[in-house]
C-alpha angles and dihedrals in degrees: 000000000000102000087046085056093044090046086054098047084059102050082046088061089042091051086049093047094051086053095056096072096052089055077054092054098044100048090048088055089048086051098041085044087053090050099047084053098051091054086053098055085042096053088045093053093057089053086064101043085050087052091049091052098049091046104048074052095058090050098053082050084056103052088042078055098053095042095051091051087050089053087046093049087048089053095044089050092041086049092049097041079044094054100041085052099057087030090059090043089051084051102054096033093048104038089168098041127212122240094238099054087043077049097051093042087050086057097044095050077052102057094038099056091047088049081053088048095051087044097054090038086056095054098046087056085048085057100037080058107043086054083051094049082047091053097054085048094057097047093049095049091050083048094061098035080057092043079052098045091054094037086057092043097047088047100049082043089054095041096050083042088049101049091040081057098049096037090059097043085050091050091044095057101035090062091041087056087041093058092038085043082056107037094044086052093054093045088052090048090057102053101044084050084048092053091039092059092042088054087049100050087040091052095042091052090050088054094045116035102166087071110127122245103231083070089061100045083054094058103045088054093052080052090049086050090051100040088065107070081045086054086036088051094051093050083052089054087053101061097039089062089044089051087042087048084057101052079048086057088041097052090045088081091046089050090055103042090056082050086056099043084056101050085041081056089042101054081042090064092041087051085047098052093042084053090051091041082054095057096042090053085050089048102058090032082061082048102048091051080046093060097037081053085052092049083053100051095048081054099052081045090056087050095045085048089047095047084048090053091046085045102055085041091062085045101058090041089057096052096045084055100051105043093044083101093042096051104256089130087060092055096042084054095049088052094048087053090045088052082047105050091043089050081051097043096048088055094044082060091050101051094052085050090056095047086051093050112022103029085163107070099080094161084054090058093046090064099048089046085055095050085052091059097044085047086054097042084060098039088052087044081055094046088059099036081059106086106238098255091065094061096078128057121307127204089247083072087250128130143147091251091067088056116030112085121281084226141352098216112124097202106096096195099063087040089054089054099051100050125021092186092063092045090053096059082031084069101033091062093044089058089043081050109032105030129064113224081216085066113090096177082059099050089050081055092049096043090060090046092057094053091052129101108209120077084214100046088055093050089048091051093043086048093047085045087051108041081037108087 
């Protein structure tokens, strides 16, 4: 009894032993399955950092888009204000009109109207782009919500696989230890019974030794009797581990064969990825020709802005050209001098601005007293440009007089009595200059100057607001 004990606690152990590799086995799949999961988030992870990239770089294209429209829009404006104007000018100036400036107008208008049609072509095809653009994005991110919706599936689907799997093999072999945990107690029992029973009749022979024999032999016989269905038992636990030995060897290729449905799922996912990968490589390959066709586009926008400029230089050479005889030179030039004489006159404001507030800077005044004189030096090399019958008046309501200075004298006191008109608007244009509307401390300051009645009290108060805070 013993050594059969002894044999089955063995096979027990090596039961135990040749479990052990499948719990090896089992806990190197978990750890390669959490890796495998950890690449793909992070894989996924880096999906998303790439789309916000691309998208925080769709936004900055738009906003280069809107401002240059904006500037397009500016220039258009600035070209049409441009052209009323010299189209008003040629129409008081020319009341008959001559065939080639109708001509060159015509032209112009022309050109002008096909620059507006490129323009508007270009931003439709800005726009017709941009919903393009929208519409990539919008597949791409309903590929990878449906990437994400099967990933989630396949791995709920594997988990609950996985803990069916693991719930059966533990039930399996609990009730397999149980029935070895029972059989192996009763056995014990037995024995120990059995043992108990020999000690006793030994001793009891000891003790009586005038028993017959007979009496013994009887009852070793009994013992004998009642040895067999132990023995009969134990042949019963034999088989049953040897039957249980063979569902172990049953469940191995199950075993294997749910090993291989998992690595099968397992390249499928990989598949899966390298397919999504695929198409995210397409993806941004489709964007990046998207934004060298932009490139291509803004370039073809700056030619078509260069040939516009070319164009409105050749237009202005030609009109030059052609109203020399009608008198347009003689305009252009009364507008430079009027340009002239307003730049002059704005310094001349600041300067008296800077002699009522700062009367230390000397070096300051010298140069603004220079850049008059260079300002007059130009205005006098227009004058003569100019033949002598323009300088008179002229039937458009134009002449020098309008727009020469009513005086060259710097000192704005003497200026200011002599003329209280001119100190007015004197005035008007320092506080535009010199005072913040956000300051409330200067338009108190402003307010008493106006109520003033001296030219030179008011440019001592504006000085004292100024050089006060």
């Amino acid at each position: 009894l013993w050594e059969t004990y002894v044999s089955l606690q063995e096979e027990l152990n090596r039961a135990v032993k040749e479990k052990g590799p499948f719990e090896n086995e089992r806990s190197s799949l978990t750890t390669s399955w959490n890796t495998s999961k950890q690449r793909l988030e992070a894989s996924k992870a880096r999906m998303r950092e790439k789309l916000r990239v691309n998208q925080e770089v769709l936004g900055q294209r738009r906003k280069e888009i809107e401002e240059r429209q904006q500037n397009l829009e500016e220039l258009k404006t600035a070209q049409q204000e441009e052209l009323c104007e010299l189209k008003m000018a040629a129409k008081s100036q020319i009341k008959k009109g001559c065939s080639e400036v109708e001509m060159q107008e015509k032209k112009c208008s022309l050109q002008v109207e096909r620059a507006e049609q490129e323009v508007s072509s270009n931003i439709l095809m800005r726009k017709l782009e941009l919903e393009h653009q929208e519409k990539i994005k919008e597949l791409y991110v309903k590929h990878e919500e449906r990437v994400k919706a099967v990933d989630e599936r396949y791995e709920t689907w594997v988990k609950a696989k996985k803990d069916e799997q693991s719930q059966e093999n533990q039930t399996r072999l609990d009730k397999i230890d149980e029935e070895m945990r029972v059989k192996r107690d009763r056995v014990l029992e037995e024995q120990d019974c059995d043992w108990t029973g020999l000690d006793f009749e030994r001793k009891r022979l000891k003790n009586n030794d005038n028993e017959d024999s007979k009496a013994l032999r009887s009852k070793l016989y009994h013992l004998k009797e009642r040895d067999k269905p132990v023995e009969r038992k134990m042949a019963v636990a034999l088989r049953q581990s040897e039957r249980l030995k063979k569902s172990l060897q049953v469940e191995e290729p199950e075993l294997s064969e749910s090993c291989r449905l998992l690595n099968h799922k397992r390249r499928a996912t990989a598949q899966r990825l390298k397919r999504s990968k695929a198409t995210c490589t397409r993806i941004l390959s489709e964007s990046h020709d998207l934004d060298v066709k932009n490139i291509q586009l803004e370039l073809k926008i700056e030619q078509a802005e260069n040939e516009n400029d070319r164009l409105q230089r050749k237009h202005t050479e030609a009109l030059l050209d052609t109203q020399q005889n009608n008198g347009m030179k003689h305009l252009l030039l009364e507008r430079k001098i009027q340009s002239q004489t307003e730049t002059q006159e704005r310094l001349e404001i600041r300067l008296w601005v800077v002699q009522a507030v700062v009367q230390k800077d000397q070096t300051a005044l010298k140069n603004i007293k220079e850049l008059f004189k260079s300002k007059e030096a130009t205005i006098a090399a227009l004058k003569d440009d100019m033949p002598p019958e323009s300088k008179e008046p002229v039937y458009l309501g134009l002449s020098l007089n309008k727009w020469l200075p009513l005086g060259t004298n710097t000192k704005p006191t003497k200026k200011a009595s002599e003329d209280k008109q001119g100190s007015d608007s004197l005035m008007q244009s320092l506080t535009t200059l010199c005072i913040s509307d956000n300051d409330p401390v200067r338009r108190d300051v402003v307010k008493q100057n106006s109520v003033s009645t001296g030219p030179d009290d008011e440019l001592l108060r504006l000085s004292e607001a100024a050089a006060g805070p």
